[in-house]
Structures are given as structure tokens and as C-alpha cells.
Biopython code that builds the backbone (N, CA, C, O; Angstrom):
import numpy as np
from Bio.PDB.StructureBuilder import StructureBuilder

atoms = [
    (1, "UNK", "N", (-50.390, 20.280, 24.609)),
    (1, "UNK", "CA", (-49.384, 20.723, 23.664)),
    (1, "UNK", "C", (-48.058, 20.835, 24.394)),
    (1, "UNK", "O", (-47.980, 21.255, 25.548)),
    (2, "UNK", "N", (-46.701, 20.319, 23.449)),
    (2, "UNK", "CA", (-45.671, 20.768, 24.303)),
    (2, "UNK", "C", (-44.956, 21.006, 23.304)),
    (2, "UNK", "O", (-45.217, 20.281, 22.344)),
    (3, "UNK", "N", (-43.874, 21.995, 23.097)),
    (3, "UNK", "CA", (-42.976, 22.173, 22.214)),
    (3, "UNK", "C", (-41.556, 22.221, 22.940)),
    (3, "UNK", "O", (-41.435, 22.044, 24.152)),
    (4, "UNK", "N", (-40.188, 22.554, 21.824)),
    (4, "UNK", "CA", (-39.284, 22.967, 22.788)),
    (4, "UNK", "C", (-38.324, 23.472, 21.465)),
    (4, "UNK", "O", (-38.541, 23.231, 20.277)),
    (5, "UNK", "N", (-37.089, 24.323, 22.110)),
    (5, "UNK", "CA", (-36.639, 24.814, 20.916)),
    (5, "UNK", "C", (-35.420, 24.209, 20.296)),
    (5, "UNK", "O", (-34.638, 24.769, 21.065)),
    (6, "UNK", "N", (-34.849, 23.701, 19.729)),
    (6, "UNK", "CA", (-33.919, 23.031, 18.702)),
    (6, "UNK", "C", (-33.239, 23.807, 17.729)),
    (6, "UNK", "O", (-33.789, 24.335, 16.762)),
    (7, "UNK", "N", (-31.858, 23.874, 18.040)),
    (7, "UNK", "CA", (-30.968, 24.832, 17.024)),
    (7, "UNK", "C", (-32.194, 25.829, 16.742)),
    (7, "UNK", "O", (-33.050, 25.335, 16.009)),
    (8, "UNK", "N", (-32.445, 27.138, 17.182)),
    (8, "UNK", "CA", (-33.087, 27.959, 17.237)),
    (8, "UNK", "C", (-34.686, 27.413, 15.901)),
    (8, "UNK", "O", (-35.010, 27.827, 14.788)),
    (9, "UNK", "N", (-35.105, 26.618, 16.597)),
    (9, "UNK", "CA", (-36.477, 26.186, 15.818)),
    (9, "UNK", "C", (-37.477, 25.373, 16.704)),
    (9, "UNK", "O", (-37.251, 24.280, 17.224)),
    (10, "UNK", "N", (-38.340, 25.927, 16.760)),
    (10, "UNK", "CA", (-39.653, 25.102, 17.558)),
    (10, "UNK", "C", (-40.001, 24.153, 16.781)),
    (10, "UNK", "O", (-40.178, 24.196, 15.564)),
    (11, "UNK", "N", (-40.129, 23.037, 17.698)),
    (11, "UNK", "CA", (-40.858, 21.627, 18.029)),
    (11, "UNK", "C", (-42.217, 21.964, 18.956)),
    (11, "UNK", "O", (-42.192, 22.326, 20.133)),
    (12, "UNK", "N", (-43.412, 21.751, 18.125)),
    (12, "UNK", "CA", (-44.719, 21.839, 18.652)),
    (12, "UNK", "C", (-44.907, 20.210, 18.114)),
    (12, "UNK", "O", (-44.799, 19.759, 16.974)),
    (13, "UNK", "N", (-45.266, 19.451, 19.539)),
    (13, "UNK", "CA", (-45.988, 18.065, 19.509)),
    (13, "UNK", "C", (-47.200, 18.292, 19.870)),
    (13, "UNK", "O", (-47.588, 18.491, 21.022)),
    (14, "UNK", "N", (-47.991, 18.264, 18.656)),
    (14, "UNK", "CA", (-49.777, 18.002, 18.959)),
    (14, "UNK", "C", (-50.265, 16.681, 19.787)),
    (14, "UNK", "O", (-50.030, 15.560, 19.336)),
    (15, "UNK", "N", (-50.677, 16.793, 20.524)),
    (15, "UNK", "CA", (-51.207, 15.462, 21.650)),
    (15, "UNK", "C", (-52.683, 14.886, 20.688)),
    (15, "UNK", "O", (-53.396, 15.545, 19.931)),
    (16, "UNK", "N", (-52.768, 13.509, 21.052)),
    (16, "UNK", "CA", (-53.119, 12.875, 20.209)),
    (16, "UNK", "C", (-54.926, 13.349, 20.047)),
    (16, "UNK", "O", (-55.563, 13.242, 18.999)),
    (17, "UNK", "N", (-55.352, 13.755, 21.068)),
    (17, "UNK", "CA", (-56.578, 14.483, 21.148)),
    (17, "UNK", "C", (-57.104, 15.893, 20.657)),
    (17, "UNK", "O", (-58.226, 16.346, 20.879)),
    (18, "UNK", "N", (-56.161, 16.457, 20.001)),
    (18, "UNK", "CA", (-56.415, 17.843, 19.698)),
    (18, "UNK", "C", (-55.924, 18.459, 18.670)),
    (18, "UNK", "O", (-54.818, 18.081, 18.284)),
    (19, "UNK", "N", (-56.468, 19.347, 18.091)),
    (19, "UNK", "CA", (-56.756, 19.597, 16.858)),
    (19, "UNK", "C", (-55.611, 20.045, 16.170)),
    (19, "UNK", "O", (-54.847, 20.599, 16.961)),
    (20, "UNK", "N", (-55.214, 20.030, 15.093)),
    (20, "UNK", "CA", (-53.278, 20.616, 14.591)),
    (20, "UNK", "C", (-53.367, 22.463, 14.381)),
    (20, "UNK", "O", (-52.410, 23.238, 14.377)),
    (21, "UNK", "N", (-54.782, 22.783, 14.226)),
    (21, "UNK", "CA", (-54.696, 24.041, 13.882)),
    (21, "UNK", "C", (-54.704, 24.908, 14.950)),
    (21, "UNK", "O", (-54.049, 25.933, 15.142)),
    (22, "UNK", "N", (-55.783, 24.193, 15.816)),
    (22, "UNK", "CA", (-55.819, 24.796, 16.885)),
    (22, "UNK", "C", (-54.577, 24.977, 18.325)),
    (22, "UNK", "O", (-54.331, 25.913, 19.085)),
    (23, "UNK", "N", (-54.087, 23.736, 18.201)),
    (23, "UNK", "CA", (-52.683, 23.586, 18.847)),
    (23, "UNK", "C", (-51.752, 24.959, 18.150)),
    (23, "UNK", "O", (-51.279, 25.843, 18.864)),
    (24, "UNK", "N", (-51.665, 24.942, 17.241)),
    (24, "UNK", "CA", (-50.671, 25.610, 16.399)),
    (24, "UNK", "C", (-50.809, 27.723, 16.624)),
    (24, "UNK", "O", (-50.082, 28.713, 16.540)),
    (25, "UNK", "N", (-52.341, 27.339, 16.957)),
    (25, "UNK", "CA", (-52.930, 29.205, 16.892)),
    (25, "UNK", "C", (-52.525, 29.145, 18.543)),
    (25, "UNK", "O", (-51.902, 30.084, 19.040)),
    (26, "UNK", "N", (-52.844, 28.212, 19.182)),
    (26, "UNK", "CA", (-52.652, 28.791, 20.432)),
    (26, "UNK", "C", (-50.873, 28.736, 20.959)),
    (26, "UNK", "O", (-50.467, 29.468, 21.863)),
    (27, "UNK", "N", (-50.227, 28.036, 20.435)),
    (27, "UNK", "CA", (-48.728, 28.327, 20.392)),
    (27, "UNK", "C", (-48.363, 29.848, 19.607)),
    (27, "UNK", "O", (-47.508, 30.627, 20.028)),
    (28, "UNK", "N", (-48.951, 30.008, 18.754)),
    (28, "UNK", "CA", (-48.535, 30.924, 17.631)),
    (28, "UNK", "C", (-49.059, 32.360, 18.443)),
    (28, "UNK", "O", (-48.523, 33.434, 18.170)),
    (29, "UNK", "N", (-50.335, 32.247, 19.626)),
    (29, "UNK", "CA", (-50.729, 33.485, 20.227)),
    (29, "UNK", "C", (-49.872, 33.388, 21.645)),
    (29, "UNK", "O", (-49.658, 34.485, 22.162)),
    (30, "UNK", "N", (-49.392, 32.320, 22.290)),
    (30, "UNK", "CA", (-48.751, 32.234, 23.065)),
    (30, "UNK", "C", (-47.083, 33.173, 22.804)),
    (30, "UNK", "O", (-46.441, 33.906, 23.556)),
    (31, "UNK", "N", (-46.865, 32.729, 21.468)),
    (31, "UNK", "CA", (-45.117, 33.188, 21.437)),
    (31, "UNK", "C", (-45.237, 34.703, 20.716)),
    (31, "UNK", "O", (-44.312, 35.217, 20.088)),
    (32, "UNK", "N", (-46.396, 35.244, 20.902)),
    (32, "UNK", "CA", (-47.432, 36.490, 20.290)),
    (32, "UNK", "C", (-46.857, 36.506, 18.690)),
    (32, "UNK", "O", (-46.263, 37.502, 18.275)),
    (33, "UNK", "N", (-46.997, 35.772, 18.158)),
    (33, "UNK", "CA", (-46.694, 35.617, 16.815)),
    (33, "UNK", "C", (-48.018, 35.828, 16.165)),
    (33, "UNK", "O", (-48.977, 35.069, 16.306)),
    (34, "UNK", "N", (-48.006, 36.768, 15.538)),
    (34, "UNK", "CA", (-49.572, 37.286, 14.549)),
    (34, "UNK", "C", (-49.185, 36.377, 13.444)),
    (34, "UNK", "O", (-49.823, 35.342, 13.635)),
    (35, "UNK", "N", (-48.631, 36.283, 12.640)),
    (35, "UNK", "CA", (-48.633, 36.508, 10.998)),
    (35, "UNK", "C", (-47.131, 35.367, 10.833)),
    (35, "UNK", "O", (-46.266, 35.055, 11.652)),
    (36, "UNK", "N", (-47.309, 35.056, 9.672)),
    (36, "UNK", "CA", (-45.868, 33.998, 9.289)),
    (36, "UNK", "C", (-44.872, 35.005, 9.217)),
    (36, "UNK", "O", (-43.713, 34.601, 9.314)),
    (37, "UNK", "N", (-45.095, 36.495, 9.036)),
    (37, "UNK", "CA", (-44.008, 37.409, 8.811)),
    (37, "UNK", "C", (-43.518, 37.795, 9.936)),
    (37, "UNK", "O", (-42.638, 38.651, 10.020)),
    (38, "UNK", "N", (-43.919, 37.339, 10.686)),
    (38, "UNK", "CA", (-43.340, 37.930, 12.576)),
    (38, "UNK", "C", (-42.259, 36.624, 12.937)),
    (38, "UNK", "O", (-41.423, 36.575, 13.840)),
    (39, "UNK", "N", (-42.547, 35.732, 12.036)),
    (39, "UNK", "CA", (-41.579, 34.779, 12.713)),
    (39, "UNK", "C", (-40.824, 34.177, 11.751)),
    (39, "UNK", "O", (-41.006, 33.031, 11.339)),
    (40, "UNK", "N", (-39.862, 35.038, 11.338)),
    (40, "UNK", "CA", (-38.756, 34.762, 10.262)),
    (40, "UNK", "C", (-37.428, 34.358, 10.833)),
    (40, "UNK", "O", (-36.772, 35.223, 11.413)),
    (41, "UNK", "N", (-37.123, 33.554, 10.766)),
    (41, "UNK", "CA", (-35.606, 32.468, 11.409)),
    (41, "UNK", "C", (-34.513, 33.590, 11.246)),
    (41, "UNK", "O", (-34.770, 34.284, 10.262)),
    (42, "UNK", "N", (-33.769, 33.844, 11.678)),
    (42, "UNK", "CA", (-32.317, 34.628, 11.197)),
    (42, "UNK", "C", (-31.803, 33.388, 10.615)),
    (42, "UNK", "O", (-31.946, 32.184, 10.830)),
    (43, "UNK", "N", (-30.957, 34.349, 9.555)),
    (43, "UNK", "CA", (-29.873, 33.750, 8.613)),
    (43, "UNK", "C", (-28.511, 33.204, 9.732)),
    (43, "UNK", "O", (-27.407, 33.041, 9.212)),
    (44, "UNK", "N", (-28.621, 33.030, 10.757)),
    (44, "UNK", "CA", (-27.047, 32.794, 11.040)),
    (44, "UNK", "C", (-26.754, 31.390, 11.614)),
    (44, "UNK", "O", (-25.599, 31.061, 11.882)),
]
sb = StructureBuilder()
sb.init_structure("model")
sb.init_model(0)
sb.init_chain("A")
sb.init_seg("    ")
for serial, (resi, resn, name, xyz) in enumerate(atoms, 1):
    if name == "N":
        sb.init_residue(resn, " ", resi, " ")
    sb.init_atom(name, np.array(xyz, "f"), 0.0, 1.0, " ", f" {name:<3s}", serial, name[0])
structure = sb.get_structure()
């Protein structure tokens, strides 16, 4: 997995071997993000 951040927004590239959900939970426990409500963009 590699991501990177863009005008304050992550880029997660799933590698062609591995799973989208699972890529996604382990980014999402990596940036300790529980819930879609922990990771709300600011308005600015």
C-alpha cells in the first residue's frame, strides 16, 4: 500500500495483489481513524 496527501486529501494506491478493504482498514487504523466521522475534511 502507498498513499500520499494532495491538497489536504489522501491518495491510497491498492497494489495489485491485495485486497481494497483490507488495504483501506489498515490505512484507516494506521492514520487511527475509527469511523467516517473522525475523518471529516475542513471546509477551508
Amino acid at each position: 500500500m502507498q498513499y500520499s496527501v494532495i491538497d489536504h486529501c489522501y491518495m491510497v494506491c491498492v497494489g495489485k495483489n491485495e485486497k481494497i478493504i483490507d488495504t483501506l482498514t489498515k490505512f484507516c487504523v494506521g492514520m487511527d481513524i475509527l469511523s467516517s466521522q473522525d475523518f471529516q475534511p475542513s471546509a477551508s
